[in-house]
C-alpha positions in Angstrom: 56.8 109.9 62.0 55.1 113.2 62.3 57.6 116.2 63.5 56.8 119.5 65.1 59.2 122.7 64.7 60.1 124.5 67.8 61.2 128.1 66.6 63.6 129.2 70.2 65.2 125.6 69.3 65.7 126.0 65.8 65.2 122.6 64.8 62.7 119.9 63.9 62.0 117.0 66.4 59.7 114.3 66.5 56.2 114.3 67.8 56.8 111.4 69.7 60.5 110.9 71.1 61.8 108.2 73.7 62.7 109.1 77.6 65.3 106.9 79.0 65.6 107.3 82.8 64.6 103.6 82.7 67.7 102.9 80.9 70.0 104.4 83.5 68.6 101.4 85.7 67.8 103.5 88.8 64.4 101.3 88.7 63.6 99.5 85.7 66.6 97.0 85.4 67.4 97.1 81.8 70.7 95.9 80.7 73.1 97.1 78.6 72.0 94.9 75.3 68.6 95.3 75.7 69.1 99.4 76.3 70.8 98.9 72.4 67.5 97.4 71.4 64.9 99.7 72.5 66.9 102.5 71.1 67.0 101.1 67.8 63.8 99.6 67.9 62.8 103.3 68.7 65.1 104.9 66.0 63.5 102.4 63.3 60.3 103.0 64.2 60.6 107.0 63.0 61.4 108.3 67.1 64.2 110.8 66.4 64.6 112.9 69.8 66.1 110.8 73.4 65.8 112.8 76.0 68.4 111.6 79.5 69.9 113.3 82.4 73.7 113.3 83.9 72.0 111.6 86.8 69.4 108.5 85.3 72.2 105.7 86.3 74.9 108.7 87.2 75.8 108.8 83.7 74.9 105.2 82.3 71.7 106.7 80.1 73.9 109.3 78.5 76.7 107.0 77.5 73.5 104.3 76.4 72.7 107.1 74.0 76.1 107.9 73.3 77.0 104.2 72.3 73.8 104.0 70.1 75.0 107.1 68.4 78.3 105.9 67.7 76.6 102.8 65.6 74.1 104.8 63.7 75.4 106.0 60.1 72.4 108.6 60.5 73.4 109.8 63.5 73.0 113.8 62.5 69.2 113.0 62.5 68.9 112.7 66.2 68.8 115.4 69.0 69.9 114.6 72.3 68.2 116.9 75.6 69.7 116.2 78.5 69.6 117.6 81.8 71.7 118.9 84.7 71.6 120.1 88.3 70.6 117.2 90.7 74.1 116.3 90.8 74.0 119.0 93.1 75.0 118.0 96.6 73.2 120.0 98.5 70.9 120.6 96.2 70.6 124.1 96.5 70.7 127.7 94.1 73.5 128.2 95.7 74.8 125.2 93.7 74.1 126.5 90.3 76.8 127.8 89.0 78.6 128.5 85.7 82.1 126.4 87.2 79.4 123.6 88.3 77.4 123.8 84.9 81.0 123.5 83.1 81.9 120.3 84.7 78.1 119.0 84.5 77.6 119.7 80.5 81.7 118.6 79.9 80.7 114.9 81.7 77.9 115.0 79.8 79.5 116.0 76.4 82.1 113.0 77.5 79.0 110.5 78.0 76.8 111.3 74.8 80.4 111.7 72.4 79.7 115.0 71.0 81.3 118.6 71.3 78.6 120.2 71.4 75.0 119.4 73.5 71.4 119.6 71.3 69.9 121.0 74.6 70.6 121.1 78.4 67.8 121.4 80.4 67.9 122.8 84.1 66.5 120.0 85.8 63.8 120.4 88.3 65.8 123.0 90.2 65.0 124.3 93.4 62.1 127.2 92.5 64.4 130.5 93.3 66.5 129.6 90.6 63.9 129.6 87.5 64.2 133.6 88.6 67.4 134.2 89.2 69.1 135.9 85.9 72.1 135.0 86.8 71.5 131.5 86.1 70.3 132.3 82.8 73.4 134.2 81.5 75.7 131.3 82.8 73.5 129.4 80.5 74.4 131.7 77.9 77.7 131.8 78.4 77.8 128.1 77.9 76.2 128.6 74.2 78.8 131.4 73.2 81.6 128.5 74.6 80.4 126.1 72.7 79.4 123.6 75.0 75.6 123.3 74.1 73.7 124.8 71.5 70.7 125.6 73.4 68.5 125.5 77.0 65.4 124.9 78.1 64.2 123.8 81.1 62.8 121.0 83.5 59.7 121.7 86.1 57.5 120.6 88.1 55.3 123.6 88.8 53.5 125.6 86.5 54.7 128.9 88.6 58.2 127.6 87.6 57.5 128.1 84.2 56.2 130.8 84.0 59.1 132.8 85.4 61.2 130.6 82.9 58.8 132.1 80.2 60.2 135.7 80.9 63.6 134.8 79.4 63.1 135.3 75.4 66.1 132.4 74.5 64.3 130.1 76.4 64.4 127.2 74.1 61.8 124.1 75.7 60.1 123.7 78.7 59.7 119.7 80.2 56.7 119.5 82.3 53.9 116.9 83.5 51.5 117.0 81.5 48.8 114.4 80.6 45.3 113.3 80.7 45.5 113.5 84.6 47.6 116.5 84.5 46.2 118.9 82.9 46.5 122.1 84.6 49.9 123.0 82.0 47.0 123.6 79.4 45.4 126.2 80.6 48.5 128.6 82.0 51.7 126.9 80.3 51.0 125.8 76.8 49.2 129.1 75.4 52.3 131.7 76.3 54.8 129.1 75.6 53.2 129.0 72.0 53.3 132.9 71.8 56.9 132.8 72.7 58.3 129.8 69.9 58.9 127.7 73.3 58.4 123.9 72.6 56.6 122.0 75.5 58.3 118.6 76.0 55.2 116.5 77.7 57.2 114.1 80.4 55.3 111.6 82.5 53.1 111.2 79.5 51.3 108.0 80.5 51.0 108.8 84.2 54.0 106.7 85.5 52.0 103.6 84.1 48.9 104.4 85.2 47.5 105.3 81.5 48.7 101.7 80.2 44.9 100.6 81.2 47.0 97.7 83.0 47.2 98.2 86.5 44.5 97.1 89.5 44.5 97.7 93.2 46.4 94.9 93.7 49.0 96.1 91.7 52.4 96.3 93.3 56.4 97.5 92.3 59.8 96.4 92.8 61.3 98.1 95.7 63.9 99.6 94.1 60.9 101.6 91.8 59.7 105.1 92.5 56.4 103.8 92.6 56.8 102.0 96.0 59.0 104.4 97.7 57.9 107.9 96.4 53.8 107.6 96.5 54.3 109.6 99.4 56.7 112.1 98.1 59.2 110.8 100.5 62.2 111.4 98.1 61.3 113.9 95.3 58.5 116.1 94.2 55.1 113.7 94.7 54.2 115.0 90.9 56.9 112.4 90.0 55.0 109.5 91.0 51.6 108.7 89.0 51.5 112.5 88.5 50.9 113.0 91.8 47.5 111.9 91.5 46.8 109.2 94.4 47.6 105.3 93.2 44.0 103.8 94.1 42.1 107.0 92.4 44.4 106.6 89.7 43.2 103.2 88.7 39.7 104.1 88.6 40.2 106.8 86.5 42.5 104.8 84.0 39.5 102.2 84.0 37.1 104.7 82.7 39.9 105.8 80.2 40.5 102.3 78.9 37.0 102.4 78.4 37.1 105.0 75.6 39.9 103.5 74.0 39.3 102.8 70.5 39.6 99.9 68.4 43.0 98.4 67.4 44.7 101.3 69.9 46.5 100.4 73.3 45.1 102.7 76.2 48.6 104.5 76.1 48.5 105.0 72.4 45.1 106.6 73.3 47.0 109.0 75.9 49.6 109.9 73.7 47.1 110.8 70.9 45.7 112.8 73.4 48.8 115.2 74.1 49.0 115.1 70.0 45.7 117.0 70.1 46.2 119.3 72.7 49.5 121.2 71.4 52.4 119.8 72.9 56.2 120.1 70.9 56.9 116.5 71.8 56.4 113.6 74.7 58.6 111.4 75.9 57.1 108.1 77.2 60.0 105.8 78.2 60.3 102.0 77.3 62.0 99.2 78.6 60.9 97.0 76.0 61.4 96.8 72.1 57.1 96.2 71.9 56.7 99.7 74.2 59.0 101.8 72.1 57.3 100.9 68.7 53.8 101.0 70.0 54.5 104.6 71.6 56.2 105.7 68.3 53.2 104.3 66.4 50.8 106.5 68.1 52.4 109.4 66.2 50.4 109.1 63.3 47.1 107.4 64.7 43.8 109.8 63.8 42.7 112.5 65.9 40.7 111.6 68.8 36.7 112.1 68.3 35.8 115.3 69.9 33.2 113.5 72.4 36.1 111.1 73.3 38.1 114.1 74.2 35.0 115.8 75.8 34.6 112.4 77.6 38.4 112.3 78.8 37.8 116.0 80.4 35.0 115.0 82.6 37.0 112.2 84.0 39.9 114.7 84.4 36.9 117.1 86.4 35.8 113.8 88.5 38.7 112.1 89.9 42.0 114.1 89.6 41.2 118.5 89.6 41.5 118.5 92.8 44.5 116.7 93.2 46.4 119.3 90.9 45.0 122.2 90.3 45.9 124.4 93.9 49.2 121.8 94.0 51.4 122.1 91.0 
């Protein structure tokens, strides 16, 4: 597969790498077995970077990974970016601290069975933190102890990373970005380039709705964040078909499918996009052996046509600007 070097990370990762909050089964019920599969069937297909959080499953993500690990003979070949801070309770700056971030990163170095973390990410904190130097230098201070090896962080505003892009260590930045999402392109992606700070594309097919498969009739488990958090109810709305609106969101990912061409998936077609447009690496999860090859695969498709992409800008400008641009 096709890798990308971030310089503030100091590594290369794959274009394409695997996100597994579905595999902590907080909505996509994936069992333990079949969690072994897709991370193989990832691994063999050339995906090389997993990216988890202490909290997908309260842990069972992280020790997924760090079983899969444990099995692989090439083990040294994958990074692992996790994420810390919503085991914060309240979730509040107040929270984030270096005696907190200790305990966090040391459950996590237990879970993934390794001394030392790839990359902890600061994940979706409360927005006074991404400015608060303090938090930075505890961050630091983690490095120098050997817990992890380096830190980026996780948004959901591009404000928020911005002020993350004044700190010059700043290894990675996860955000939304996508073809409905595209707002991170004109403000994020540019600095972050100038700076050697990879851009770790989450959300990557819209939470679904750039799989071409869904309808207004569509519906979700009850246990899945797309039933209860269309609203925003529980988290940041972003988190939820990228906060674009579920109905609008089909029509535009009908005129998408549309454009899709021959022998691709829609979602191959989506991640091809984020290939062209500059991002370090996405990280479109997979519940099922089929998904994690066919994402992987989408690595080393052909560049999009220019009037494709020219095409998949106006529907951008039609049905989702104004949904995003003035929000995150």
């Amino acid at each position: 597969m096709r890798t990308t070097t971030v310089p503030n990370l100091g590594r290369e990762i794959s274009l394409v790498g695997l996100g597994t909050w579905q595999l902590g089964g907080d909505w996509a019920t994936v069992g333990d077995e079949a969690a072994q599969e897709v991370l193989n069937a990832a691994a063999d297909a050339g995906t090389r970077l997993f990216d988890t959080a202490d909290v997908y499953g309260d842990g069972r993500s992280e020790k997924a990974i760090g079983r899969f690990l444990a099995g692989r003979e090439d083990r040294d070949d994958f990074v692992v970016f996790t994420k810390m801070g919503r085991r914060a309770e309240p979730h509040v700056p107040s929270e984030y601290t270096l005696d907190n971030f200790r305990r966090w990163t040391d459950r996590s170095r237990e879970n993934l069975g390794v001394d030392t973390l790839d990359l902890v990410q600061l994940h979706c904190p409360p927005t006074p933190v991404y400015s608060d130097g303090r938090v930075y230098d505890d961050l630091r201070t983690l490095v120098d102890e050997g817990r992890i090896a380096r830190w980026g962080v996780s948004v959901e505003l591009v404000d928020e990373a911005l002020a993350a892009l004044e700190q010059p260590d700043l290894a990675t930045i996860q955000i939304i970005v996508n073809i409905f999402r595209r707002k991170p392109l004109e403000q994020v992606l540019p600095l972050a380039a100038e700076k050697g700070v990879g851009i770790i594309a989450r959300l990557p097919l819209a939470s679904g709705l750039l799989s071409g498969k869904y309808d207004e009739h569509t519906t979700f488990a009850p246990e899945d964040h797309r039933t209860w958090n269309r609203d925003g109810a529980k988290m940041n709305i972003g988190e939820t078909f990228s906060g674009i609106p579920f109905e609008v969101g089909v029509q535009a990912a009908r005129e998408v499918a549309a454009l899709t061409p021959e022998g691709w998936t829609t979602a191959q077609m989506a991640l091809g996009w984020l290939k062209q447009v500059g991002v370090a690496t996405m990280i479109p999860g997979a519940s099922k052996v089929s998904q994690a090859r066919s994402n992987a695969a989408a690595a080393d498709f052909p560049e999009l046509p220019a009037e494709t992409m020219d095409c998949l800008e106006q529907i951008y400008e039609t049905y989702c600007r104004e949904h995003v641009h003035g929000v995150f």
